[in-house]
C-alpha positions as CSV (number, residue, x, y, z in Angstrom):
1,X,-181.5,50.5,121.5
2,X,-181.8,54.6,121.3
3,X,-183.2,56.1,124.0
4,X,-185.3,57.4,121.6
5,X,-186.4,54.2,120.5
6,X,-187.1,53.0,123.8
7,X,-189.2,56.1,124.6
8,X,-191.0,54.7,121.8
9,X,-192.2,50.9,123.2
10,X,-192.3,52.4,127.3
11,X,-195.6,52.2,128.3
12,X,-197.1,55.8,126.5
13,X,-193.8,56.0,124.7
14,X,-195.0,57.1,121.3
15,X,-196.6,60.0,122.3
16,X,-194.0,60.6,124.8
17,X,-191.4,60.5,122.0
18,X,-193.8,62.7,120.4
19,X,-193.8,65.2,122.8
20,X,-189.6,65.7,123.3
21,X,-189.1,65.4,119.4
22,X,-191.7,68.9,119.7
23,X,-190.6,70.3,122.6
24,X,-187.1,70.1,120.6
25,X,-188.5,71.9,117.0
26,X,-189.6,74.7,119.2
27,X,-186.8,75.5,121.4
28,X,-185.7,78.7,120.6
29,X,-182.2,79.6,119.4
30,X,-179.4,80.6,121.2
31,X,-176.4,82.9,121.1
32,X,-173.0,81.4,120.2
33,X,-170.6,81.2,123.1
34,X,-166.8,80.8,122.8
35,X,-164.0,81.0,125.5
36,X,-161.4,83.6,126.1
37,X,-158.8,82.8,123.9
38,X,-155.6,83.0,125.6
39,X,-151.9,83.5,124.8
40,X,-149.1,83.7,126.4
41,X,-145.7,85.7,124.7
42,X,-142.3,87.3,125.6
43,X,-142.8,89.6,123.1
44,X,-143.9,93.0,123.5
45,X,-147.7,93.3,124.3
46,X,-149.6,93.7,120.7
47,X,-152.2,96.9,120.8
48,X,-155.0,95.9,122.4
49,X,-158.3,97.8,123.8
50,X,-157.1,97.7,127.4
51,X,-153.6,97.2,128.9
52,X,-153.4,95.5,132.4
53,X,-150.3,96.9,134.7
54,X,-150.1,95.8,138.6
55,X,-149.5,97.3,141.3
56,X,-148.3,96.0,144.5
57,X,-149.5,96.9,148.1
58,X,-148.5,100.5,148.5
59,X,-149.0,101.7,145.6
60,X,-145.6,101.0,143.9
61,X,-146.2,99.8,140.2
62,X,-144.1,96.7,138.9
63,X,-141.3,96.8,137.4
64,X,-143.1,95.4,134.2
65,X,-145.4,99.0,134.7
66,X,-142.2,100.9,135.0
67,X,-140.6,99.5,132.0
68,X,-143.3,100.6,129.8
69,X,-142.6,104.0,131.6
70,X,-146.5,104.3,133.2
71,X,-145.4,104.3,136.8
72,X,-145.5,108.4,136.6
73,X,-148.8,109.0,135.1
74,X,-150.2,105.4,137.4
75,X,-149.0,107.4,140.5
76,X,-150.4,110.4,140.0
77,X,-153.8,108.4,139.2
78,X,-153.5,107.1,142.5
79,X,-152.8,109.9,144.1
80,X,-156.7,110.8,143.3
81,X,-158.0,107.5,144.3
82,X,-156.4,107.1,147.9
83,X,-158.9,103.6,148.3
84,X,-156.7,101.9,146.0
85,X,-153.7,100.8,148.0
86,X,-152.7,97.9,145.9
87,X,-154.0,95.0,147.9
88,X,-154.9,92.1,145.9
89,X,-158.5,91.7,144.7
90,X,-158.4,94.9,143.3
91,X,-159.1,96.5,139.8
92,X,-159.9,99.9,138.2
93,X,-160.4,101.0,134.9
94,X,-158.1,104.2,134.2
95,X,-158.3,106.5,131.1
96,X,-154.4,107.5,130.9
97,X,-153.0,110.3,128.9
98,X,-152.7,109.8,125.2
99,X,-148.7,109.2,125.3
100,X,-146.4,108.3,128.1
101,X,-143.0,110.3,128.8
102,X,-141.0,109.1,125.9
103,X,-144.2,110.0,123.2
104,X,-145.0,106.6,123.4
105,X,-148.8,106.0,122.3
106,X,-150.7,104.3,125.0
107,X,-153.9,102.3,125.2
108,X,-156.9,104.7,126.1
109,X,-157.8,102.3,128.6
110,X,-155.5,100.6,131.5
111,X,-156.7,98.4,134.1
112,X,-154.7,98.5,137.3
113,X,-154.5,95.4,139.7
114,X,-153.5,95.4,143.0
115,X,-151.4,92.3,143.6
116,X,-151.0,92.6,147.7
117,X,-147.7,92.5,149.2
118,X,-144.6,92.6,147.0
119,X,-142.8,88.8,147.2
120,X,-146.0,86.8,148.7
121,X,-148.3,86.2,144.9
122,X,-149.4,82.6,145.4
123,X,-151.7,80.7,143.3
124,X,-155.0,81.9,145.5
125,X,-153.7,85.7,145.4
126,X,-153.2,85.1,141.4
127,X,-156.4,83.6,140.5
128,X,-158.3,86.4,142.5
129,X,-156.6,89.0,140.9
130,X,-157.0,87.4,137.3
131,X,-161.3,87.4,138.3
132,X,-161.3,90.6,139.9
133,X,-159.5,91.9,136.5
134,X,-162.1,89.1,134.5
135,X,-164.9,91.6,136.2
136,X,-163.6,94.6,135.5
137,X,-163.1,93.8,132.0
138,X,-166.7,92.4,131.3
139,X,-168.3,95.7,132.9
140,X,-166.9,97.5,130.9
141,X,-167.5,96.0,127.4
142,X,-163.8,95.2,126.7
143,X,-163.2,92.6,124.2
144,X,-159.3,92.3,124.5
145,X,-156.9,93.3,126.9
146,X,-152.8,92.8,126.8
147,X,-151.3,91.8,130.1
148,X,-148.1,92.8,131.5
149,X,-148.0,92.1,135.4
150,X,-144.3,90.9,135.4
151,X,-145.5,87.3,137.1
152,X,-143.6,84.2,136.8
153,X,-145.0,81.6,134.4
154,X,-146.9,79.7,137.3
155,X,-148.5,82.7,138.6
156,X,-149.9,83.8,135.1
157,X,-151.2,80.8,134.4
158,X,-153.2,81.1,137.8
159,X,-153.8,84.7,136.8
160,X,-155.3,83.5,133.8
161,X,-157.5,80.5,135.3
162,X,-159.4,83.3,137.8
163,X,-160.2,85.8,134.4
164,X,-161.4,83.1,132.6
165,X,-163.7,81.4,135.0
166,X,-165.1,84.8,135.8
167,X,-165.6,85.8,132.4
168,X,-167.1,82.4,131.2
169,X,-170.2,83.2,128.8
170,X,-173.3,81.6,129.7
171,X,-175.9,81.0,127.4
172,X,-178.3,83.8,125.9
173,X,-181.7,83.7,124.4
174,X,-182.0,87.5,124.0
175,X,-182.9,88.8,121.0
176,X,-180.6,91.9,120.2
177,X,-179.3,94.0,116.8
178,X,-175.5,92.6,116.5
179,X,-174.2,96.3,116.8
180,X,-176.7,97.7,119.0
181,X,-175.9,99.3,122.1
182,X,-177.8,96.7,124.1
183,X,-175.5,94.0,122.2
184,X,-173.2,91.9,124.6
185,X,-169.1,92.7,124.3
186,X,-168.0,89.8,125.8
187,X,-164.1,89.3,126.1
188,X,-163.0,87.2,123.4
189,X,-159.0,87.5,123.6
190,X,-156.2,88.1,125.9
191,X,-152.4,88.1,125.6
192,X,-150.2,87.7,128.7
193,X,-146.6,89.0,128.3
194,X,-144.3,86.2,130.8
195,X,-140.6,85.7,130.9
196,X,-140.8,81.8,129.8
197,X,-143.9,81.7,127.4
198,X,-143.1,78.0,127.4
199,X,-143.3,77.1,130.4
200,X,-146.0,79.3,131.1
201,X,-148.4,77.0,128.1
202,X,-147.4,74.2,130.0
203,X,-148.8,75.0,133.2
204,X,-152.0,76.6,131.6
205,X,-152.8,73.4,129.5
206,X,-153.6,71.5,132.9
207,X,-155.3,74.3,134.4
208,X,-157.0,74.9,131.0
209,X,-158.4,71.9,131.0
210,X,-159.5,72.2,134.9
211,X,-161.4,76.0,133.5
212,X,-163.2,73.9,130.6
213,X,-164.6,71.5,132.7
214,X,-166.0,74.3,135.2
215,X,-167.2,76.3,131.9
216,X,-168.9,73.0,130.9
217,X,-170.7,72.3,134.3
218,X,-172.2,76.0,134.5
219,X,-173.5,76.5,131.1
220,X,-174.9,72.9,131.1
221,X,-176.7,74.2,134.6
222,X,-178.0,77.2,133.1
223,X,-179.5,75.9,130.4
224,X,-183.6,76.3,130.7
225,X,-185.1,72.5,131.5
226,X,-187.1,72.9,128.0
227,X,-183.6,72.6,126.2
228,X,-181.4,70.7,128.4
229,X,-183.9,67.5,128.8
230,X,-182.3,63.9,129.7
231,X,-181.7,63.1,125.9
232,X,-180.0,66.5,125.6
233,X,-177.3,65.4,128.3
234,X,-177.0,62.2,126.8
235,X,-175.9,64.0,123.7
236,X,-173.4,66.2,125.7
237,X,-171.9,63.4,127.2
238,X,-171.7,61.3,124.1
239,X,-169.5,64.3,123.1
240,X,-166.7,63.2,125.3
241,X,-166.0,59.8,123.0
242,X,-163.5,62.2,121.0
243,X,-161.4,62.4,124.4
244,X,-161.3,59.0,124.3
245,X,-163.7,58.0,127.3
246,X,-166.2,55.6,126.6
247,X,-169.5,56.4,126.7
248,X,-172.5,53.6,128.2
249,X,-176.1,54.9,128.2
250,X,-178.6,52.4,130.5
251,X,-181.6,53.6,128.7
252,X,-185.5,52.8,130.3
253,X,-186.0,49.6,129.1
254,X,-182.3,48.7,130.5
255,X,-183.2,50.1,133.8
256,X,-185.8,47.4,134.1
257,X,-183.9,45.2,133.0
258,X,-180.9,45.6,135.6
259,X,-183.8,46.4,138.5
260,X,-183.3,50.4,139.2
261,X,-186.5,50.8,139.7
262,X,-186.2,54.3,142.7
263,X,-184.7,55.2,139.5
264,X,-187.5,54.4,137.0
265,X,-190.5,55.6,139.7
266,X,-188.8,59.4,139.8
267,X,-189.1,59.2,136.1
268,X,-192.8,57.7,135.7
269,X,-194.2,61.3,135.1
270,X,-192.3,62.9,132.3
271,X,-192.5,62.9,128.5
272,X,-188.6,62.8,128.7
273,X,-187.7,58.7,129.6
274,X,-185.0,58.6,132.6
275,X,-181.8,57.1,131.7
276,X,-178.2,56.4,133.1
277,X,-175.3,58.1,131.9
278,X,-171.6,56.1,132.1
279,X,-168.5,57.1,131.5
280,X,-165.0,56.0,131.2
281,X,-161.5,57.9,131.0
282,X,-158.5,54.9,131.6
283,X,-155.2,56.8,131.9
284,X,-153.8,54.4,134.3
285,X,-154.8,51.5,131.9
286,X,-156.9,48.8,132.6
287,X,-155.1,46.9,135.7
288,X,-156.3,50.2,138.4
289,X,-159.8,50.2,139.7
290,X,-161.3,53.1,138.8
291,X,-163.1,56.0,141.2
292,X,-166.3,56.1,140.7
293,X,-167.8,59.6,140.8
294,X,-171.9,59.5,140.6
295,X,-173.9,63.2,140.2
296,X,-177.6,63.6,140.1
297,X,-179.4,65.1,137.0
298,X,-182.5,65.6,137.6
299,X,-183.2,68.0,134.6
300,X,-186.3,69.7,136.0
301,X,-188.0,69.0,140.1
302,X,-191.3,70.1,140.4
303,X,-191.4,67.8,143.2
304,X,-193.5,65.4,142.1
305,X,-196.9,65.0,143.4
306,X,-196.1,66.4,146.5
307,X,-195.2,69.7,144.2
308,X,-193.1,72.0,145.0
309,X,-194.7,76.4,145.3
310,X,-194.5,78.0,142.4
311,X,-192.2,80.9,144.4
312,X,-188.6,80.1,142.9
313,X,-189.3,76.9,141.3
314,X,-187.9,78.0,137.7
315,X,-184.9,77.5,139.6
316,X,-185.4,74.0,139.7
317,X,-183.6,73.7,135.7
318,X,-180.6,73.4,137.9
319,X,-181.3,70.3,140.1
320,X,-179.1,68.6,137.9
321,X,-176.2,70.5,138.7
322,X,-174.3,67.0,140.2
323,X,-174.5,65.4,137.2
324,X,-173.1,68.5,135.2
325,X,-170.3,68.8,137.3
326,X,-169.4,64.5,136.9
327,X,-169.4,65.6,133.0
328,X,-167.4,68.6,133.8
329,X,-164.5,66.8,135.6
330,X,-164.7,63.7,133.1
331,X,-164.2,66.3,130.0
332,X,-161.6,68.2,132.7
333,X,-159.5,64.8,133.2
334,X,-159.4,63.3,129.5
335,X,-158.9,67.1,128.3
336,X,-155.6,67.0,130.6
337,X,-154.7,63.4,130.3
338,X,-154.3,62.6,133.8
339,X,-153.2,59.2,134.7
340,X,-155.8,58.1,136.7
341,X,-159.1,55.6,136.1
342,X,-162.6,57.2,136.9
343,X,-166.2,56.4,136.2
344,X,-168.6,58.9,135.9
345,X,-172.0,58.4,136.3
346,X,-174.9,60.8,135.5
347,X,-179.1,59.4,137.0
348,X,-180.6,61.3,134.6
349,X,-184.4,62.1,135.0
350,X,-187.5,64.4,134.9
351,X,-189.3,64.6,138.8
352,X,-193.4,65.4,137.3
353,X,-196.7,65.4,138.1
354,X,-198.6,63.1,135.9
355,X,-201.4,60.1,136.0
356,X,-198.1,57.4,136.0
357,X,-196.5,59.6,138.6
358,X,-195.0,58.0,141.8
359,X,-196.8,58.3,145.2
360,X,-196.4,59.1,148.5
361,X,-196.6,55.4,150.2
362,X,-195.8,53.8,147.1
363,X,-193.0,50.5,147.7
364,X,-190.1,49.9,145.4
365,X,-187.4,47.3,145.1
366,X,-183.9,49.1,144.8
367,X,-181.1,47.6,142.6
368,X,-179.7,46.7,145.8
369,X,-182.3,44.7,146.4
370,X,-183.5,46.9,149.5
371,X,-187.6,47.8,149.9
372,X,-188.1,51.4,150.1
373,X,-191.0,53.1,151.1
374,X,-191.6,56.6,149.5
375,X,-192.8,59.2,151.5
376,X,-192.4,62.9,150.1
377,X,-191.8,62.6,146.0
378,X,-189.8,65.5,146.4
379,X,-187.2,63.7,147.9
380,X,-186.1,62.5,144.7
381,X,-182.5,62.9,144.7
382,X,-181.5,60.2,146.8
383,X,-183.8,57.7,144.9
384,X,-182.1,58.3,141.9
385,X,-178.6,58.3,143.6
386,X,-179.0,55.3,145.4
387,X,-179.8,53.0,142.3
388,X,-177.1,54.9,140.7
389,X,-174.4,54.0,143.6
390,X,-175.7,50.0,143.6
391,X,-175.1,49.8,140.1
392,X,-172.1,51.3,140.0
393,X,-170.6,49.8,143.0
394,X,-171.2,46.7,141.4
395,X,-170.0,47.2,138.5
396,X,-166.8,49.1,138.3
397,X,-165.4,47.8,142.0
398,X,-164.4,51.0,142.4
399,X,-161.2,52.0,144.9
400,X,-163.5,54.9,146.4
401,X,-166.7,56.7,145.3
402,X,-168.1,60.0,145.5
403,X,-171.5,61.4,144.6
404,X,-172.7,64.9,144.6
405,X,-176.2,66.4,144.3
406,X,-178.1,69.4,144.8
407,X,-180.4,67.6,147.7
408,X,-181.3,68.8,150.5
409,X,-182.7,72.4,151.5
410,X,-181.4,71.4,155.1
411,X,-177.9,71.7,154.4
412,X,-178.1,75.3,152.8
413,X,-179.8,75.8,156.2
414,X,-177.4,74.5,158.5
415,X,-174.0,75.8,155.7
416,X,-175.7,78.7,153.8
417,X,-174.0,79.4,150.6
418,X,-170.1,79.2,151.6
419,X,-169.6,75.2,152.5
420,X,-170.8,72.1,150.6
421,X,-171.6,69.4,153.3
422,X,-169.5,66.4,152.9
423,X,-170.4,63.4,154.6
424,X,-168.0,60.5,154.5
425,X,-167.3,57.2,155.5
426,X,-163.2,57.2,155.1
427,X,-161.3,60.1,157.4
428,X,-158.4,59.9,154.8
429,X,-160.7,60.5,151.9
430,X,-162.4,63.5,153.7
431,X,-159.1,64.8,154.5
432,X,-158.1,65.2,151.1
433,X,-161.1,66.2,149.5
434,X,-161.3,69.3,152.7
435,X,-157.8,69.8,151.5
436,X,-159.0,69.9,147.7
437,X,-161.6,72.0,148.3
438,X,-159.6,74.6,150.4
439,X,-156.8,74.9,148.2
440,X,-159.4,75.5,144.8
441,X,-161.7,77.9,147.2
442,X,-164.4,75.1,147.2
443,X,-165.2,74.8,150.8
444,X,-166.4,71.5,152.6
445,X,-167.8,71.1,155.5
446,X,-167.8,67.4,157.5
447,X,-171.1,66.6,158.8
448,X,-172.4,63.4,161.2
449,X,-172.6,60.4,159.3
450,X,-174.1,58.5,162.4
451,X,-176.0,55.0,162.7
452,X,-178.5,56.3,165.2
453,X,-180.7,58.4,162.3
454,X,-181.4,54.8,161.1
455,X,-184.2,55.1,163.8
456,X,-185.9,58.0,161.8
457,X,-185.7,55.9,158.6
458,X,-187.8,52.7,159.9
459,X,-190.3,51.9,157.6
460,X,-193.5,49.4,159.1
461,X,-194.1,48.2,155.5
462,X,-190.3,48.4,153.6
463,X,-186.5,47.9,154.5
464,X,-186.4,51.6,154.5
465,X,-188.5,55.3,154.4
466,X,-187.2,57.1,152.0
467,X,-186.8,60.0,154.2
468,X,-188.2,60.8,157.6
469,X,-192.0,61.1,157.9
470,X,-193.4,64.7,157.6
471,X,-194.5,66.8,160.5
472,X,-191.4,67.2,162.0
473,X,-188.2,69.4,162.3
474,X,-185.7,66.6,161.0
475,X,-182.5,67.0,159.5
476,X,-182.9,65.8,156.5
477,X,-179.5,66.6,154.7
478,X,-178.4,64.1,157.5
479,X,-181.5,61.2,156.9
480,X,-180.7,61.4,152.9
481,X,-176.7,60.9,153.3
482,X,-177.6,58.3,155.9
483,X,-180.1,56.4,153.2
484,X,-177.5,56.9,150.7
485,X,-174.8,55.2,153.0
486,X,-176.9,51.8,152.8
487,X,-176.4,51.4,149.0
488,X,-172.5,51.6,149.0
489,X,-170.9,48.2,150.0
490,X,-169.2,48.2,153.3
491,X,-165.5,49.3,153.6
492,X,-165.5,51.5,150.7
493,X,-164.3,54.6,150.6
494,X,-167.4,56.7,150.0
495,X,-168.2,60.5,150.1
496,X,-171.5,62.2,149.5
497,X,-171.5,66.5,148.7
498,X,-174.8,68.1,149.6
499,X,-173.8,71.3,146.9
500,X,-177.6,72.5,147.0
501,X,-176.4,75.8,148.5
502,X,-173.3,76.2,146.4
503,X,-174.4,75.4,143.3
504,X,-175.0,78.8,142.4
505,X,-174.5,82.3,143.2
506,X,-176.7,85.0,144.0
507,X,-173.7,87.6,144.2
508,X,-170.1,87.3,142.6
509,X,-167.1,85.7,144.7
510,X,-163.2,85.7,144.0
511,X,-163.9,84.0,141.3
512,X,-167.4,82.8,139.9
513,X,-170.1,85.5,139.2
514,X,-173.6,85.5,139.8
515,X,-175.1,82.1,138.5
516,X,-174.4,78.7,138.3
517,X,-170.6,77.4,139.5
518,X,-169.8,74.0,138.2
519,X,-168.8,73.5,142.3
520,X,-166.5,70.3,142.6
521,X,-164.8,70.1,139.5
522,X,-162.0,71.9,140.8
523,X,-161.9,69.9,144.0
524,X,-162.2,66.7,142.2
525,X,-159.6,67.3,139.5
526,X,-157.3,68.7,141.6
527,X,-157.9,66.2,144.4
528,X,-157.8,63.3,141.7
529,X,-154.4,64.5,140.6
530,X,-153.0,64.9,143.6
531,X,-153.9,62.0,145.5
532,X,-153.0,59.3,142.3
């Protein structure tokens, strides 16, 4: 049965189905996005409306700049701008004479990017460079660019991974006049001139795939809440069947069925019927457990009955920026065909106020069979997530599991906006994922996954409280990873990733700008590669 069908027979359900089938007539249209195209050739660079040369620390222009015979007319350039010293991270836009020494036309615009100290490019100096260049780029309305930096193929494919994930569209429902000045330019092409285009393509295809995934995750998390409703996300993950993974959707009535009901009481006040999102990508074959990788997506989070202030709360279209991300890496890990077995899982709902609405005090059976007692319907996340982790503990037998959610305010309290907080049962599984995280410029941060805050959890009426009781300063990014620890079986590898104060950006970094970052599907894939 459809999800829309059983939005239908739910208690309410024709007029709920009413409502979403409206609510999806009038959403408004939205602007096309495409990727960066990218190519790579050994060729000389095809005319372009920018040409990017680097420039290592010093000031000394690479031998790709000097072969082209700009290392004159970039000198004197610098000679005026004595802040540009060629470290990496760098990038200015230069308007160079109209030939070079030989008569040689040249581009009327050149963007120069430090690339630090001559012999030490890495992967991390390469993909800041690529953003820093992505940024300049995108300021400046440039729509293609040739790229000569003289890199081996590894490095330009890095190079290429940090312009593309900083240049990502997002979507757009502004109205403008497709040539008027207000129109956006956003880069559509760029061709990267590398010794071995080859082997160049090869290494881009995985990290390609890696960039999609991310691009996936942060325009799914932008999307406004009226658009991107649980059917929506359904429909995007149903997308992934021409990858081959398998797509299962537990719809309402199947959530009864198999006894999730923290996951059906979040739901109770919303025209849009909760659901459970699974997906499968085998490329180890059948005989491998799988990893089971579990994100929440709560679509919209007024908080419930125990609502939320209006300050900020249109932020709130981005509370299901876990479940984005498990879609992200699932398209990232079928896209690359990595040889691994992993289960996604997305606990899809709406978190409204409403006369079927859960309460504060209300008791539910979990699929786990454990009693919980709800105190603040704002704490949502974990309710959703811990039906989630039951059923998919028991299902799949996975070899680890990891979930991740935008949950707690308490962690962007105690991390800010630099660290995830990564609780974890398994010291090698924490390990890798730190190492993961480092080594993609994801940062974790292990916090105390400790019996004793099962004290604070006591309920006089249920197995468990939801969260601690109200009135108190409690850390409660530390209570909802503890709750969440009681519905994974014991001796299984498990992680949890608090990414509320990473999940977006309210200034630009190396490499993501301002908005939502798809956080974790860089960790994740390249953790998942890595480690099987």
């Amino acid at each position: 049965m459809s999800s829309m069908e059983t939005a239908a027979r739910s208690p309410g359900g024709r007029e709920r189905g009413a409502a979403s089938a409206a609510a999806s007539r009038s959403n408004p249209g939205k602007r096309a996005v495409s990727p960066v195209e990218v190519q790579f050739t050994g060729r000389p660079l095809a005319q372009a409306e920018a040409l990017v040369l680097g420039v290592w620390e010093g000031g000394n222009p690479t031998a790709a700049a000097r072969a082209l015979g700009a290392d004159r007319w970039i000198g004197q350039a610098l000679r005026r701008l004595p802040a540009f010293t060629g470290k990496s991270g760098n990038a200015l836009l230069l308007h160079p004479p109209r030939c070079d020494d030989s008569g040689t036309p040249l581009p009327a615009q050149v963007v120069l990017t430090g690339l630090g100290q001559f012999g030490a490019m890495d992967a991390e100096t390469a993909r800041r460079c690529g953003a820093e260049v992505g940024a300049v780029l995108m300021a400046n309305g440039i729509t293609s660019a040739a790229i000569d930096l003289g890199l081996e193929p590894l490095m330009a494919a890095f190079f290429v991974l940090g312009l593309r994930l900083r240049c990502a569209p997002m979507p757009d429902y502004r109205r403008h006049e497709a040539d008027g000045p207000e129109a956006p330019r956003p880069l559509r092409l760029i061709s990267v001139r590398v010794g071995d285009p080859r082997m160049a393509e090869t290494a881009w295809a995985q990290l390609r795939a890696a960039a999609e995934g991310v691009e996936l995750a942060r325009r799914l998390t932008a999307e406004p809440a009226n658009i991107l409703t649980p059917a929506r996300m359904i429909e995007k993950a149903q997308g992934l069947s021409k990858l081959r993974v398998s797509v299962e959707v537990l719809d309402a009535e199947r959530l009864a069925a198999e006894g999730m009901n923290l996951h059906l009481a979040v739901g109770r006040g919303s025209a849009h019927p909760p659901a459970l999102v699974v997906m499968r990508w085998r490329g180890a074959g059948d005989g491998s457990a799988p990893v089971l990788v579990v994100g929440k997506g709560l679509t919209f989070d007024s908080g419930g009955l125990c609502i939320k202030p209006a300050a900020g709360m249109e932020e709130m279209k981005g509370d299901m920026g876990g479940a984005a991300t498990v879609l992200g890496l699932l398209h990232a890990v079928a896209t690359a065909q990595t040889p691994v077995n992993v289960t996604g899982i997305m606990a899809l709902a709406e978190n409204m106020t409403d006369g079927a609405a859960y309460r504060p005090g209300d008791v539910y059976t979990s699929h786990a069979g454990l009693t919980v007692e709800v105190i603040d319907t704002d704490a949502e996340g974990r309710m959703v997530l811990a039906d989630a982790l039951s059923w998919g503990c028991a299902t799949e037998n996975p070899k680890a599991v990891i979930d991740l959610a935008t949950l707690t305010g308490s962690i962007v309290v105690a991390l800010g906006h630099h660290h995830a907080g990564l609780f974890c049962s398994d010291d090698a599984l924490a390990r890798g994922l730190i190492r993961s995280g480092q080594s993609t410029d994801e940062l974790l941060w292990r916090m105390p996954l400790s019996e004793a805050l099962d004290e604070d959890l006591k309920s006089d009426c249920a197995d468990l409280k939801q969260c601690a009781s109200a009135g108190r300063l409690l850390p409660d990014a530390l209570h909802a990873a503890r709750f969440l620890s009681h519905f994974v079986p014991d001796g299984t590898p498990w992680a949890h990733l608090d990414i509320a104060g990473v999940s977006e950006r309210a200034t630009a970094t190396a490499h993501m700008p301002v908005g939502p970052t798809g956080f974790g599907v860089l960790t994740l894939f390249d953790w998942l590669t890595d480690q099987f």
